[in-house]
C-alpha positions, 0 to 999 in steps of 0.5 A: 500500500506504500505506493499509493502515497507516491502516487498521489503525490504525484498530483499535489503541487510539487512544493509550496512557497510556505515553509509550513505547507510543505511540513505539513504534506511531509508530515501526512506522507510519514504519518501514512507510512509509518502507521501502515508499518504499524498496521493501524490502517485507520490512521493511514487513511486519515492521512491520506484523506487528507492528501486527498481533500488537498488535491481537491482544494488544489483543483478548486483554487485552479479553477478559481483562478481560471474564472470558473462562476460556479466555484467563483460563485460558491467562495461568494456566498460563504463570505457573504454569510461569513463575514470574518472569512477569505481565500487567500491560499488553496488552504483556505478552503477547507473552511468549507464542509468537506462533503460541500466542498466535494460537491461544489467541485465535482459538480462543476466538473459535470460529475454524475451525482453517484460519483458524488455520492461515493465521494462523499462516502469517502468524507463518512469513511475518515469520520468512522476513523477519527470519531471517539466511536469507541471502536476500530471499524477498520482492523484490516488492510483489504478494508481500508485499501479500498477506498485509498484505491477509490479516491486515488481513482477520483483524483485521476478522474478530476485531473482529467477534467482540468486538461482545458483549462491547464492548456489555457493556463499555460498558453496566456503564460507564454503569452505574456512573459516572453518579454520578461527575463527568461530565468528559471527562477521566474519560472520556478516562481510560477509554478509555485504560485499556480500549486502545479504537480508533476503530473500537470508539468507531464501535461504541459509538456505534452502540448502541441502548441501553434507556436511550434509551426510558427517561423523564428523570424521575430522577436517575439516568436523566438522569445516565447520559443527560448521561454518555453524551451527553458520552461520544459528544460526546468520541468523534465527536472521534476519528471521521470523518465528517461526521455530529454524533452527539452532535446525532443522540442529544440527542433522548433527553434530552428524552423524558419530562424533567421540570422538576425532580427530587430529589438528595441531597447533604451528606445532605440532600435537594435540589430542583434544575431540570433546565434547571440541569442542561442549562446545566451539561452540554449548554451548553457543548457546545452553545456548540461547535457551527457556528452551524446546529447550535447552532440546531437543538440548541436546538430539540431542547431547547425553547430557541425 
């Protein structure tokens, strides 16, 4: 059963700016381990439900921030009627009655109403274990794995739902910060602040983006080309796998790129050369990779 929790940490943001928050997935990580090496399943699941109820708040915060009115709608009317509450953080949703909060998200996912009912029986289970009902109601393993297995089920049920929305996310992304500087630690930031997992950088890295088929023969279609091609090279980081993205996309650079191209910078207009810009941004990375690799990303950029 240890391999459940690797599995769903899979779909939890790979870290949080918040030192605590980070303790706190840790801490449930370990407490699941150790109580399953103990054999006091009900702990186990207790921890893991609450991993569980973070990706569910994680999910709700993504599309939050993605204008769903349905979600929008619903954080509305608790502050209404409370009035001493905010959002400011993923965290802040569990103000919300578990069972309402399942409700809320899988009704805005289109769920059918007995997939929210077993969700619901999830939050019924995790009562059963943490209650002072002066019994053990799950003694074996086989009981309390069953429903470890289903909400793992549910969480790949819910990321499945949030592809479009994962897409549209990234692409404004790309949109709008190729004129910044193109540092990985800017694109750190970013995943950060959006709470991705490993499994959304997966995704992401699985897009087919217009942008690869668009010639390299201006400013900003080589810049959000660099920023993306830095954006997967800082992803593949947190993947498994032995493929090298970055090395798989590096031929889009390439198409159409012409010798030089015109910036403007201090309001003056420049000429500058792209091989210039390769050295700037794809060297380095380049400079990283195993020794066949490298030769083959020098190919790709007409280097011998």
């Amino acid at each position: 059963m240890e391999e459940y929790i690797y599995q769903i940490r899979k779909y939890l943001p790979l870290r949080f700016a918040d030192k605590d928050a980070n303790e706190f997935l840790e801490y449930l990580q370990e407490s699941y381990i150790e109580n399953l090496a103990k054999e006091k399943y009900q702990f186990s699941f207790i921890a893991f439900h609450m991993l569980y109820m973070t990706f569910v708040y994680k999910v709700k915060w993504f599309l939050k921030q993605q204008g769903n009115t349905e979600i929008e709608t619903a954080l509305s009317n608790f502050i209404h009627q409370n009035r001493n509450s905010a959002f400011n953080t993923l965290f802040d949703l569990s103000q919300f009655q578990e069972k309402t909060s399942l409700e809320k998200l899988l009704l805005s996912l289109r769920f059918h109403t007995n997939d929210i009912s077993i969700c619901k029986n999830h939050v019924e289970i995790r009562n059963n274990c943490s209650h002072a009902s002066g019994r053990i109601y799950y003694k074996k393993q086989s009981n309390i794995e069953h429903y470890i297995v289903e909400e793992i089920e549910f969480v790949k049920r819910i990321q499945n739902k949030t592809g479009a929305d994962l897409q549209a996310i990234f692409n404004n992304y790309i949109e709008n910060n190729w004129i910044m500087p193109i540092q990985t630690g800017y694109i750190r930031s970013w995943i950060i602040e959006n709470y991705l997992s490993e499994k959304d950088l997966e995704i992401i890295a699985g897009f087919e983006l217009p942008l690869f088929e668009e010639n390299s023969d201006n400013k900003k279609t080589i810049y959000q080309k660099l920023l993306y091609l830095v954006f997967i090279n800082e992803s593949q980081n947190n993947l498994e796998g032995d493929k090298n993205l970055f090395l798989e996309r590096l031929p889009i650079f390439m198409i159409g790129l012409v010798q030089e191209i015109k910036v403007t910078k201090d309001g003056e207009e420049k000429t500058i050369s792209t091989q210039g810009i390769i050295e700037e941004y794809l060297i380095p990375i380049i400079t990283d990779l195993s020794d066949k690799e490298r030769v083959k990303a020098e190919r790709i950029l007409n280097f011998s």
